[in-house]
C-alpha positions as CSV (number, residue, x, y, z in Angstrom):
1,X,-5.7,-31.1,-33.9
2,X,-8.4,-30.1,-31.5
3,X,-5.8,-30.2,-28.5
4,X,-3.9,-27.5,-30.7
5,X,-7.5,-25.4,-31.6
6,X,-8.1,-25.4,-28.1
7,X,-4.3,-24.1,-26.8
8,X,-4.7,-21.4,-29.5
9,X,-8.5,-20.1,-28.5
10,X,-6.8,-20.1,-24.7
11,X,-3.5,-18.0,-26.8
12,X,-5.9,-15.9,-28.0
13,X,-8.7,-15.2,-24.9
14,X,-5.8,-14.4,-22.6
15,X,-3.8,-12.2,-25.4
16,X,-7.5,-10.4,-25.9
17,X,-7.7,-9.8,-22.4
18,X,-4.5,-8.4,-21.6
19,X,-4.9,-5.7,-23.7
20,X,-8.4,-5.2,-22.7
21,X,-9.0,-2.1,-20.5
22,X,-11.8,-2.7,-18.2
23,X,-14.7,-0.9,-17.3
24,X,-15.2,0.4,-13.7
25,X,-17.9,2.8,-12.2
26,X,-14.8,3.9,-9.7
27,X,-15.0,7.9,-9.4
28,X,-11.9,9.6,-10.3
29,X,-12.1,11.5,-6.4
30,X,-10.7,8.6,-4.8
31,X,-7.1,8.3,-6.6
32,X,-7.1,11.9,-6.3
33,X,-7.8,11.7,-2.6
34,X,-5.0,8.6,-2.1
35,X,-2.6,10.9,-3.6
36,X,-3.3,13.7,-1.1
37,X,-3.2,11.2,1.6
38,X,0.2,9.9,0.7
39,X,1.7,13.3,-0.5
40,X,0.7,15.0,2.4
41,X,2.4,14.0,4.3
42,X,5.6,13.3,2.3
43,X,5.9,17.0,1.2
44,X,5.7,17.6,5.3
45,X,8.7,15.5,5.9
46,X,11.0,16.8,2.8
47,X,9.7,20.4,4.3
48,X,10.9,19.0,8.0
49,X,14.3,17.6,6.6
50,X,13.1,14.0,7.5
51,X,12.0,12.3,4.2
52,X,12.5,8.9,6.2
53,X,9.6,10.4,8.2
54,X,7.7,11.1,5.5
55,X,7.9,7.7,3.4
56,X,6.3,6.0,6.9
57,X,3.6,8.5,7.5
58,X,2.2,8.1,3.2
59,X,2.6,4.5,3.7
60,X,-0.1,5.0,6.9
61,X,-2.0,6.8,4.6
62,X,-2.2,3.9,2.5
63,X,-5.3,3.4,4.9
64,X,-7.8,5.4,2.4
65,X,-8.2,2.7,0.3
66,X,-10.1,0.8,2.2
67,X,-13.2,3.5,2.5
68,X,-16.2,1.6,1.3
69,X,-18.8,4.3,-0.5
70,X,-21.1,3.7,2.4
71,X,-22.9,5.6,4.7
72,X,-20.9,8.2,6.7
73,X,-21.2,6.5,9.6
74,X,-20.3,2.8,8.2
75,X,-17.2,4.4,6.0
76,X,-15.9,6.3,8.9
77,X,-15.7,3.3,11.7
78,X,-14.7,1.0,9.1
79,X,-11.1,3.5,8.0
80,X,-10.7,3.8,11.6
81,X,-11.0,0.0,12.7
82,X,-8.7,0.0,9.8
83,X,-6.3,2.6,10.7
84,X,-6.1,0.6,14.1
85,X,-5.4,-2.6,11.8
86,X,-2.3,-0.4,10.3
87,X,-0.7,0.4,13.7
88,X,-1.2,-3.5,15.5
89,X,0.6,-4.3,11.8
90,X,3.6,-2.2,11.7
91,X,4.2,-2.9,15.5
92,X,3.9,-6.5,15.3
93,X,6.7,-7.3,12.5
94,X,9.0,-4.3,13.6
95,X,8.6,-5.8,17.6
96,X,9.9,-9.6,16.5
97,X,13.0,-7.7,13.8
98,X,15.2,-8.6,15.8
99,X,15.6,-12.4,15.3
100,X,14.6,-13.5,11.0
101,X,13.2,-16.9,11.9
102,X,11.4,-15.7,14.8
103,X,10.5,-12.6,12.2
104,X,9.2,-15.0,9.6
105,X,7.0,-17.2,12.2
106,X,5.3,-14.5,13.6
107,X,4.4,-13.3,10.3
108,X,3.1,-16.4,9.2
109,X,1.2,-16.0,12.6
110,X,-0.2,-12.4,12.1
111,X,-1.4,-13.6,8.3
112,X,-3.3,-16.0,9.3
113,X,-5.0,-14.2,11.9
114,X,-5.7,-11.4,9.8
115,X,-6.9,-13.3,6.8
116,X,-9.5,-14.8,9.5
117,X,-10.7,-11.2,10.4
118,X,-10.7,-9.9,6.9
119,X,-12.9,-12.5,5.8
120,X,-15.2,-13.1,8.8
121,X,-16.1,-9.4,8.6
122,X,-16.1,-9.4,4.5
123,X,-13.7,-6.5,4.1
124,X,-14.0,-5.4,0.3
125,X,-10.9,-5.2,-2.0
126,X,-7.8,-4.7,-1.1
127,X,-8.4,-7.2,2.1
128,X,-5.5,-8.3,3.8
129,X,-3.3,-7.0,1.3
130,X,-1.9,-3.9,2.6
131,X,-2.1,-5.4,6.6
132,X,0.3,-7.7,5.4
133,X,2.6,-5.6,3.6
134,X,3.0,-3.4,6.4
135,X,4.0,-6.3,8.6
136,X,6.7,-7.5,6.1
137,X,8.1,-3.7,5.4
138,X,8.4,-3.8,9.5
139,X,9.8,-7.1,10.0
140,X,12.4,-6.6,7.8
141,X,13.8,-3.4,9.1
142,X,16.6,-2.9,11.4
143,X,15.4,-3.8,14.4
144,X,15.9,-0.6,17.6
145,X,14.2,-0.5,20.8
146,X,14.7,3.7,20.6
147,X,13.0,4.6,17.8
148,X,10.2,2.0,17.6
149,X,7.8,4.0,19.4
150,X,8.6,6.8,16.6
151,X,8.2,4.6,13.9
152,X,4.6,3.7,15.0
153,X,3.9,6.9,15.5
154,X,4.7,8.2,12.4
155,X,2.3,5.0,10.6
156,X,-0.5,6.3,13.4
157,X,0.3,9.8,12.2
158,X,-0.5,8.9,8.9
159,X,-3.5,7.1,9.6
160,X,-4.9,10.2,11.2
161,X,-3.9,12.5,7.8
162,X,-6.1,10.0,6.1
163,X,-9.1,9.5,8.8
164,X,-9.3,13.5,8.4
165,X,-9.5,13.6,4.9
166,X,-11.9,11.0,4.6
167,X,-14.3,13.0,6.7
168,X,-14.3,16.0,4.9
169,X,-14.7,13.9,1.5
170,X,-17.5,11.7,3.3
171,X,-19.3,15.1,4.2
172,X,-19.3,15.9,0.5
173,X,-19.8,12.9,-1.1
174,X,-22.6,11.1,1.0
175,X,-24.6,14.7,-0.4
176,X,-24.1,14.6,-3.7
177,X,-23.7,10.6,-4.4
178,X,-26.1,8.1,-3.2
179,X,-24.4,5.9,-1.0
180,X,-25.1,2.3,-0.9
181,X,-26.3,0.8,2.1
182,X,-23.5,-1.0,4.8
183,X,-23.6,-4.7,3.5
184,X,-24.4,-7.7,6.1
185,X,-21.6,-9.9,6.5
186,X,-22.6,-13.4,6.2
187,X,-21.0,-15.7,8.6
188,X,-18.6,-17.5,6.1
189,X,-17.6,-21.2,7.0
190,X,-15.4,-21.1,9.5
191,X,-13.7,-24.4,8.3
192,X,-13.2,-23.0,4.7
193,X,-11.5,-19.7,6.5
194,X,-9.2,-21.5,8.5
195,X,-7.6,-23.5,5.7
196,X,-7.6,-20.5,3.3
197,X,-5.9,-18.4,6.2
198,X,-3.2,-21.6,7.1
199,X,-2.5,-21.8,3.7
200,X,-1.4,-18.1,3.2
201,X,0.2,-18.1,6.4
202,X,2.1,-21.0,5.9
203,X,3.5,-19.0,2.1
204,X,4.0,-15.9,3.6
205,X,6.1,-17.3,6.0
206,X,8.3,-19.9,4.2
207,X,8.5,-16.9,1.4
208,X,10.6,-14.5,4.2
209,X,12.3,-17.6,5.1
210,X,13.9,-18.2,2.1
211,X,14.4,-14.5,1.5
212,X,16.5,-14.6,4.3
213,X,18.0,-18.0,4.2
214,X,19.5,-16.8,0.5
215,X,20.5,-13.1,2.4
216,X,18.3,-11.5,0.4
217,X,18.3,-7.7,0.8
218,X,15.0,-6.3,1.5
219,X,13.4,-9.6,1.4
220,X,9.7,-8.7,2.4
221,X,9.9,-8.0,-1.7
222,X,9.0,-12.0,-1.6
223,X,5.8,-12.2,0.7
224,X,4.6,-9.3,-0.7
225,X,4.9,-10.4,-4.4
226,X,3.8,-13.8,-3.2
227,X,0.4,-12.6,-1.7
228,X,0.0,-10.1,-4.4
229,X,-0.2,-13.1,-7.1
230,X,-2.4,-15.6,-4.3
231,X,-5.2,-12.9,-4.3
232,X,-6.3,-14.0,-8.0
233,X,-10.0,-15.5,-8.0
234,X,-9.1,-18.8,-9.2
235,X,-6.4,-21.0,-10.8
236,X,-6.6,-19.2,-14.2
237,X,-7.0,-15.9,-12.4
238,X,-3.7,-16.6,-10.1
239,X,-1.4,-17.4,-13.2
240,X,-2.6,-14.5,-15.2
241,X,-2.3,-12.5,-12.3
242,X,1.7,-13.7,-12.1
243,X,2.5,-13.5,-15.3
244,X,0.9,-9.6,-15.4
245,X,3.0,-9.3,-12.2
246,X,6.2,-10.3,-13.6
247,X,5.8,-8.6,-16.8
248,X,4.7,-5.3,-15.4
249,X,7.9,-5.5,-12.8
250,X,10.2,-5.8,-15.6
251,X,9.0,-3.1,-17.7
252,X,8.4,-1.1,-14.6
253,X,11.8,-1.8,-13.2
254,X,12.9,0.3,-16.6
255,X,10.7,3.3,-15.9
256,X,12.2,2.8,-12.2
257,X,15.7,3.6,-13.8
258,X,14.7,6.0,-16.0
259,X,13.4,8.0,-13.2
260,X,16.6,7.1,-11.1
261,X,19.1,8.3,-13.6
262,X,17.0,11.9,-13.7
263,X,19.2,12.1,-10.2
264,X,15.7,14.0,-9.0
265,X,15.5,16.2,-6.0
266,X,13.9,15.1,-3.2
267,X,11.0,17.6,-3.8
268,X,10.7,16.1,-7.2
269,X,10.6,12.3,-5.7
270,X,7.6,13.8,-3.4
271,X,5.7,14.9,-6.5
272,X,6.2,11.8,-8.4
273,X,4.8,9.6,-5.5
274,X,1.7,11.5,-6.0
275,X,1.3,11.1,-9.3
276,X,2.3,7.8,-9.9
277,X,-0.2,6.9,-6.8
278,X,-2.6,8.6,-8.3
279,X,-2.7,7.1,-12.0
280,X,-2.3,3.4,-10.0
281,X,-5.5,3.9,-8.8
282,X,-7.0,5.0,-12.1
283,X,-5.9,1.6,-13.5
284,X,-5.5,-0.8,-10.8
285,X,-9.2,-1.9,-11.9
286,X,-8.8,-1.6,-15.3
287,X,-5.5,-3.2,-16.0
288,X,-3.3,-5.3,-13.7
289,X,-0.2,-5.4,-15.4
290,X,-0.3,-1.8,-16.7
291,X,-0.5,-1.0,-12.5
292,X,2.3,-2.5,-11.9
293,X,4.1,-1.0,-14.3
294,X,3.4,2.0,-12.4
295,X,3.4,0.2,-9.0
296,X,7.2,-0.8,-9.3
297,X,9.0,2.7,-9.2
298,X,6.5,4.0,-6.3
299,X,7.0,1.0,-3.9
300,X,11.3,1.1,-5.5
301,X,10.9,4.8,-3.8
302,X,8.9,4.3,-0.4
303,X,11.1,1.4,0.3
304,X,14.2,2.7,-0.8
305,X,14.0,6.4,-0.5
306,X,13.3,6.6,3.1
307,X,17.0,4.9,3.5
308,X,18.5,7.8,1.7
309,X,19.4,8.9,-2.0
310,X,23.5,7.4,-2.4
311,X,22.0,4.1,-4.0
312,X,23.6,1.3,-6.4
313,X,20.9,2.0,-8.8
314,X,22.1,-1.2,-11.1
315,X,22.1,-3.4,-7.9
316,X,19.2,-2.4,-6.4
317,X,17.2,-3.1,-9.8
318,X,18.2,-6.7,-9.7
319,X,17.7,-7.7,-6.8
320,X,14.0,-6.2,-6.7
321,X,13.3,-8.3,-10.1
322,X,14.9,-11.4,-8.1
323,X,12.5,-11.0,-5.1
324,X,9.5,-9.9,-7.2
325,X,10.3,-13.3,-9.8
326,X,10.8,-15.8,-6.9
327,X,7.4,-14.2,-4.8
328,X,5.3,-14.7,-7.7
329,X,6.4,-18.2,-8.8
330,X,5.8,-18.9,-5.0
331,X,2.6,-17.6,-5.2
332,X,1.4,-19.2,-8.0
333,X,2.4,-22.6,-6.3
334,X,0.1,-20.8,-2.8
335,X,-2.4,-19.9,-5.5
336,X,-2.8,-23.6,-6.9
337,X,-3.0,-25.1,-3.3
338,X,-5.6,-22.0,-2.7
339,X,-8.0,-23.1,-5.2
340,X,-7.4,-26.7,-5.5
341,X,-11.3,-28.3,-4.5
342,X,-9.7,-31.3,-4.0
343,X,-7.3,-30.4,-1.1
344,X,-9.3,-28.2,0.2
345,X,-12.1,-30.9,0.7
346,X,-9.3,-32.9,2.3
347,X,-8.3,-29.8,4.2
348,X,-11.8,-29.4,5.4
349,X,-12.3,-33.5,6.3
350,X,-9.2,-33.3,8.6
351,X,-10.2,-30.1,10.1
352,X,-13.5,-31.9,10.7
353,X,-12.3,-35.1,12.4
354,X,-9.8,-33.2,14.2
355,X,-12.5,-31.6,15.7
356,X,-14.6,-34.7,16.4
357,X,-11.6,-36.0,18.1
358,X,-11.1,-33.1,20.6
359,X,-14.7,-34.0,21.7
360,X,-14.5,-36.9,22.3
């Protein structure tokens, strides 16, 4: 009888939190400014004729998110140390293309380093996420000597869009707003960062693996799914955190083809980005689930767009839920090992004596 009272309080917490709406101090001028940053220059490519252009410059955009409300000086080095981060990204997984298990390893590699950096240096919210995004969206395209300088121009390009309007926000905003004051990274333990960051590497990697042992198309759908879900702040928090994931795909999946069967222009597609960027960001920190809702058409259009507009729209819906289903029930399974105290004590001893070995 208790066993039961205590499943249903549990029932009832997480059914009370789901449709909770949480409360954030987030000022409405940054979605508004993401949107610019990604629409920008997507309206420039439909207006050049090169919409493929387009979807790789908004995605370098993407950079904007990561402006801290600092000072000026601290926001502006941090978006372009960022912006940097973007570039090295992109190039790394569309340089190793070329060959999937080669592809995978790397990044498993590249993860791992840049979950080191991310934390050493304390990066705020959205961390490594969008680093190593960009990496899988690279590695998985086709792979061509010719055009990869283009292609990493284009991310670099958009970087730059979003640098510049940063600047011109910053000047604004660091008047009328009190900013808060650069943080002082800690220095973390370096033992705690190394099993965190071979953990996710090891996930992201295997999670391309099997995306391309099963001939998955797109399969960077998997890592990407699968890191989203390991971000969660503990074992409750990573489960939730799939379970919002999965719903949210599936009832975003049927906004996705209600948009698709509009058969909208590719004007109108530009426009829609923008909005449905910017009313992600209004509830990304209020409401997972309800983000993803949102979340699944815009990512179905800036990874599928940029390939052009004749599209099996039945087909391409499927797979997407198959990728997005089998990356989050990886990642709950990477979240578990994540926050496990016990293996990562045992993590940590080995690390240790491994250590004490080479010294000796």
């Amino acid at each position: 009888m208790e066993l039961l009272t205590t499943i249903w309080a549990a029932i009832r917490e997480e059914t009370r939190q789901f449709f909770q709406l949480k409360k954030t101090e987030r000022l409405w001028h940054i979605p508004v400014l993401a949107s610019l940053c990604m629409g920008l220059p997507l309206l420039i490519g439909y207006a050049l004729g090169r919409m493929d252009y387009g979807i790789l410059s908004c995605i370098g955009g993407l950079v904007i998110l990561y402006m801290p409300a600092t000072a000026l000086e601290h926001r502006m080095l941090t978006l372009l140390l960022c912006a940097f981060g973007f570039i090295i990204s992109f190039a790394i997984g569309a340089v190793f293309s070329f060959n999937p298990i080669l592809s995978a390893t790397v990044l498993g590699l590249f993860a791992f380093g840049i979950n080191w950096i991310v934390n050493y240096f304390a990066l705020p919210p959205p961390r490594n996420f969008f680093f190593i995004m960009i990496a899988s969206m690279a590695s998985c395209m086709p792979f061509d000597w010719t055009t990869l300088p283009t292609k990493i121009g284009l991310i670099a390009l958009g970087t730059i869009f979003a640098c510049i309007f940063a600047l011109f926000y910053s000047l604004y905003a660091v008047r009328k707003f009190q900013q808060a004051v650069p943080p002082t990274p800690t220095r973390p333990n370096n033992d705690a960062i190394h099993v965190e960051s071979f953990i996710i590497g090891v996930f992201i990697s295997s999670s391309l693996l099997i995306g391309h042992f099963f001939k998955l198309d797109n399969p960077y759908w998997i890592p990407i799914s699968c890191l989203a879900v390991m971000q969660g702040l503990n074992v409750a928090h990573v489960g939730r955190r799939s379970f919002h994931r999965i719903l949210g795909t599936f009832l975003g999946m049927g906004l996705t083809w209600i948009l698709l069967i509009l058969d909208l222009s590719p004007l109108q597609i530009c426009f829609t980005i923008l909005i449905l960027q910017f009313i992600i960001e209004m509830l990304v920190v209020r409401h997972y689930a309800l983000a993803v809702f949102f979340i699944t058409p815009l990512t179905f259009f800036l990874a599928e767009i940029g390939a052009g507009f004749d599209i099996d729209i039945d087909r391409l819906i499927g797979a997407r839920l198959l990728d997005i289903v089998i990356g989050s029930l990886i990642g709950v399974f990477g979240g578990w090992m994540l926050h496990n105290k016990q293996l990562q004590r045992i993590a940590r001893w080995k690390v240790y004596m491994g250590r004490r070995k080479g010294h000796s």
